[in-house]
C-alpha positions in Angstrom: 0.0 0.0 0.0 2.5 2.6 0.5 4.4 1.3 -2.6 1.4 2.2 -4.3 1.1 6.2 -2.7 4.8 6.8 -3.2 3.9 5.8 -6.5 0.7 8.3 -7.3 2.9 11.2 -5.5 5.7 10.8 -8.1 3.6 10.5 -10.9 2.1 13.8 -9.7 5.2 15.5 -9.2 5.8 14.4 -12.8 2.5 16.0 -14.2 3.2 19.5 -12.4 6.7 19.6 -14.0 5.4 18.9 -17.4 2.7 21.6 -17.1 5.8 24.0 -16.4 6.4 26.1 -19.1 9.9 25.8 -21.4 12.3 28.2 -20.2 13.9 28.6 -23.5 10.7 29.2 -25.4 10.0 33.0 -23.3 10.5 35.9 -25.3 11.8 38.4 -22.6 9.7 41.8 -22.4 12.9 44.1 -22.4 13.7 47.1 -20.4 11.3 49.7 -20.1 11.5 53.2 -22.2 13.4 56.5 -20.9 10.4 59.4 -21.4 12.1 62.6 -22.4 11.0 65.2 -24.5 11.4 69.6 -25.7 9.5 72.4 -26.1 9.5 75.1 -28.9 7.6 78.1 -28.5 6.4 78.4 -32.8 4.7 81.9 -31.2 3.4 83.8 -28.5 0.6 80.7 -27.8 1.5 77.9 -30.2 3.6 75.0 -28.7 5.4 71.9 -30.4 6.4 69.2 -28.5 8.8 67.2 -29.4 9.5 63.9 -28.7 13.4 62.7 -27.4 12.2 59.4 -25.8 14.6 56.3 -25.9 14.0 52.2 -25.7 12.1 51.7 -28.9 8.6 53.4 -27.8 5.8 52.6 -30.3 3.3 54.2 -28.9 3.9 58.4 -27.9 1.2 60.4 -26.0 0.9 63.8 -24.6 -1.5 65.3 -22.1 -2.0 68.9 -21.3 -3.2 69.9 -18.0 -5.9 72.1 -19.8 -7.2 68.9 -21.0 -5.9 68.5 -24.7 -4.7 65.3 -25.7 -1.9 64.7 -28.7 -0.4 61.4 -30.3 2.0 61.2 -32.2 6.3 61.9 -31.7 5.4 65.5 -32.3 2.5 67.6 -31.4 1.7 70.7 -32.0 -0.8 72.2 -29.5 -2.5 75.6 -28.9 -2.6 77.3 -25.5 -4.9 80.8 -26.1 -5.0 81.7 -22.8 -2.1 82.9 -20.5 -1.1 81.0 -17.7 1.5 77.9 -16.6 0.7 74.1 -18.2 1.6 71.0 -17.1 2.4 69.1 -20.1 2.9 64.8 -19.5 4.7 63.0 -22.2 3.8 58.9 -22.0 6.0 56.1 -24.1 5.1 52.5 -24.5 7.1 49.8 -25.1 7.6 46.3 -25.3 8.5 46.9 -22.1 5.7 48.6 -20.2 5.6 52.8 -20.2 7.2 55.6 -18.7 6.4 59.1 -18.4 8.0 62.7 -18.1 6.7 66.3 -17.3 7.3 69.5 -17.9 5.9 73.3 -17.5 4.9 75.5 -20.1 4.3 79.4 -19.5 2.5 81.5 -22.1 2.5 85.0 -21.3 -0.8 86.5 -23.2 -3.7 84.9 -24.4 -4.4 84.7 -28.2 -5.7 87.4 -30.3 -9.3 87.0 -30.9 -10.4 85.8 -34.5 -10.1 87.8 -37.5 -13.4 88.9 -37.8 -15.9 91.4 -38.0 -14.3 94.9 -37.4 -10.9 93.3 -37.4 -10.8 91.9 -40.4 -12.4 95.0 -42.0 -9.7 97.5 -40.2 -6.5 94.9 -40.5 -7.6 92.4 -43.3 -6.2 90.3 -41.0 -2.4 91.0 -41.4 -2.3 95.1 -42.1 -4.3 97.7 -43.9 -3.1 100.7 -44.3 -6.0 104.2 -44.2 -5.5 107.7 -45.2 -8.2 110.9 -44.8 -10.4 110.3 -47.9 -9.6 113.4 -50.4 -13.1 114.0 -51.0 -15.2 116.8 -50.0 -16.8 117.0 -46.4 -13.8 114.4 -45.1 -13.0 116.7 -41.7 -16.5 118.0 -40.6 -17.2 119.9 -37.7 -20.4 120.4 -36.5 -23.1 120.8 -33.2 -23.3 117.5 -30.9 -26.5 116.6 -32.2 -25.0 116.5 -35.8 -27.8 118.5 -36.9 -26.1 121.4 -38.9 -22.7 121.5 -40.5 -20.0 124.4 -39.2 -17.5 123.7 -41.2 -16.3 120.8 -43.7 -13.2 120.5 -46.1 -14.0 120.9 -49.5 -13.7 118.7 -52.9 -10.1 119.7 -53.0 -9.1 118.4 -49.9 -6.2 116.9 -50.8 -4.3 119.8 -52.5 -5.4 122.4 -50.1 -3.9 120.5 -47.6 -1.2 117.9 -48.9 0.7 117.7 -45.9 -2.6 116.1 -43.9 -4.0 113.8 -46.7 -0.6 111.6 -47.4 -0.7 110.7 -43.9 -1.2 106.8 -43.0 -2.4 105.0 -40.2 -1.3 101.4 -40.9 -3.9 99.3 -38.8 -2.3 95.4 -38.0 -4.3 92.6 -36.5 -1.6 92.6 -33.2 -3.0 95.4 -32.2 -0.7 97.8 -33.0 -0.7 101.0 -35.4 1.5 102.8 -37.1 1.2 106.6 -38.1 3.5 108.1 -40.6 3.5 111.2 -41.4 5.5 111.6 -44.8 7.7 113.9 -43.0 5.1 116.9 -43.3 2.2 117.8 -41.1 -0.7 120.2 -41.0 -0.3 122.4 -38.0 -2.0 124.8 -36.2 -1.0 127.5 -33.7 -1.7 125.2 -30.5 0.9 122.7 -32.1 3.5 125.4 -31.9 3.3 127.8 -34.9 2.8 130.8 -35.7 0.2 129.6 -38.4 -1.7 126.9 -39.7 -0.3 125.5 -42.8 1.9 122.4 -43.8 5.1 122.4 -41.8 7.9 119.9 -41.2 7.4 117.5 -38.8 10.3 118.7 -37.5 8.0 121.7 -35.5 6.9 118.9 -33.3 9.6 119.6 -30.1 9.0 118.8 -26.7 6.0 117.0 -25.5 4.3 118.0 -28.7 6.6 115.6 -30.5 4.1 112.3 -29.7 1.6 114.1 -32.2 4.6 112.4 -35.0 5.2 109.7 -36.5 5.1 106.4 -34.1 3.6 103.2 -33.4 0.6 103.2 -30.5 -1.6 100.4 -30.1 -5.9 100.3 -30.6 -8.7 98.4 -29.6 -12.0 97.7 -31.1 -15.2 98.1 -28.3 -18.1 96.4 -29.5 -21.4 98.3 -29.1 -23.9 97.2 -26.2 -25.4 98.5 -23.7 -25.0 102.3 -23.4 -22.0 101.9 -26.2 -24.7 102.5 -29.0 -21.9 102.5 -32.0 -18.6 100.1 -32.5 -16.2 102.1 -31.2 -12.2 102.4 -32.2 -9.9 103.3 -29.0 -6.2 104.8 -30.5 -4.1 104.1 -27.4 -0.7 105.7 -26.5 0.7 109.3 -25.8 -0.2 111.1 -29.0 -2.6 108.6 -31.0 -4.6 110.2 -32.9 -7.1 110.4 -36.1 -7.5 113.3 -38.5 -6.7 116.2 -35.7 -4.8 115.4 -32.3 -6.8 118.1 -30.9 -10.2 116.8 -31.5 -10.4 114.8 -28.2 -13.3 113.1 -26.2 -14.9 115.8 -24.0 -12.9 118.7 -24.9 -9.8 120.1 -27.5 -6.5 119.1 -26.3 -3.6 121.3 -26.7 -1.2 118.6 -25.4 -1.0 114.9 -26.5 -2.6 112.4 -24.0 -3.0 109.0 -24.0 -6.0 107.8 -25.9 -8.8 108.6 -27.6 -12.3 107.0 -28.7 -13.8 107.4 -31.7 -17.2 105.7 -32.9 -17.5 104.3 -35.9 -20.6 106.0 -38.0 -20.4 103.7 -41.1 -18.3 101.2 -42.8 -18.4 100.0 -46.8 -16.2 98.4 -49.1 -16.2 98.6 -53.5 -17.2 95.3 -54.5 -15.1 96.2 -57.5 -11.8 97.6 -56.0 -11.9 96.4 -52.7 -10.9 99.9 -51.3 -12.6 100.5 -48.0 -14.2 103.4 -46.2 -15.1 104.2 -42.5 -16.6 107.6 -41.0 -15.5 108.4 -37.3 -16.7 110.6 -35.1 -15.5 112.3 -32.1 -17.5 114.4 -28.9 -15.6 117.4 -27.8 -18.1 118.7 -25.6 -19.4 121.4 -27.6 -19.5 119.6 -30.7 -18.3 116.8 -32.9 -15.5 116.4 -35.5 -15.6 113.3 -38.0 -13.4 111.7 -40.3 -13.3 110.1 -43.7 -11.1 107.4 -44.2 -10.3 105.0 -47.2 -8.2 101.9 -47.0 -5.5 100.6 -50.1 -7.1 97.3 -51.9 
């Protein structure tokens, strides 16, 4: 009887170790993947990620803390508003996976779309917009608009050259660009003794921001008691048409902004030359502006 346990047990023992599987025949998994990757800034909110991971990987994914989700070895993802990101990198290999991290700052969020008044003002790169030279393109008038005071006339441009080859050149950044050609109009607040085209050069001291230079502007939509779209010219000495037409009063020194509202807009189907009316409330009365755009 115990000759025949001994017996089962070994034949046991025997079945286990053939169940065992073949040491030779494993195919080994392989060490796992080193994660590692860069960052290049393509512009102010635009990130590509780039992927410097080593051990094989066939599998790359990235995770933004914002939520956004890439795959690929490179990614390119858009951040539009300013703040600090936590960007995870994940590789897969035969191995298993590993993962690195980094931080991403972006300093200002994105511009807005190019559209609407934008687009109109910028075409979406640059536009550039002198005074109209047609008649009744400076117009001064009462604050209810009801009566005319004074208005150029059709020969706007040669009775005053120096004012009419100015350019505003409007970009979608945000920023603007006044040239004046070297010549302005000037009047006796601006320093001399008469009105007529002078040399830029007459612009000293603090009345120097009325030259050329680059401000910035903004576009305020209307709503609420904004009844018109407005266009804000921001910086020391940003102006339209006159620096001394100003919001609530004439201004006899540059200061640092002023709002216009937009009366109309319209484009030449055939051309593509663009127009815009402005106005401006001094208090006792308004001054508008004319302006057309190149194609």
């Amino acid at each position: 009887m115990k000759a025949l346990v001994r017996s089962l047990t070994l034949a046991a023992l025997a079945l286990l170790a053939a169940c065992q599987p073949y040491e030779g025949g494993k195919t080994p998994l392989g060490d796992l993947p080193t994660a590692s990757f860069t960052v290049n800034m393509v512009d102010s909110n635009t990130v590509q990620l780039v992927s410097t991971a080593t051990g094989d990987p066939f599998m790359y994914r990235w995770e933004v803390s914002n939520g956004a989700l890439a795959e690929g070895q490179e990614a390119t993802i858009t951040l539009s508003r300013a703040g600090t990101y936590t960007v995870k990198h994940f590789v897969f290999n035969q191995g298993g996976m590993a993962v690195d991290s980094a931080q991403v700052v972006i300093y200002r969020d994105a511009a807005p779309p190019c559209t609407g008044l934008v687009e109109f003002l910028t075409g979406c790169t640059e536009r550039t917009w002198k005074l109209a030279p047609i008649a009744g393109s400076l117009w001064v008038g009462p604050p209810d608009g009801s009566q005319t005071w004074w208005a150029i006339g059709a020969t706007a441009a040669t009775d005053r050259p120096c004012m009419y080859n100015d350019e505003w050149v409007f970009r979608a950044d945000g920023t603007v660009d006044y040239d004046t050609k070297g010549d302005i109009w000037a009047e006796t607040y601006m320093g001399v003794s008469t009105d007529g085209c002078h040399p830029e050069s007459v612009l000293t001291g603090a009345k120097a921001a009325w030259g050329s230079g680059t401000h910035a502007f903004s576009l305020i939509p209307a709503g609420g008691a904004v009844t018109r779209d407005q266009l804000k010219m921001e910086g020391l000495g940003a102006f339209i048409g006159l620096p001394k037409a100003a919001n609530g009063g004439e201004v006899f020194a540059p200061i640092n902004s002023i709002t216009y509202d937009i009366l109309w807009t319209s484009e030449d189907a055939a051309t593509g030359v663009r127009s815009m009316e402005i106005e401006v409330n001094w208090g006792t009365g308004l001054w508008r502006f004319t302006l057309r755009s190149n194609p």
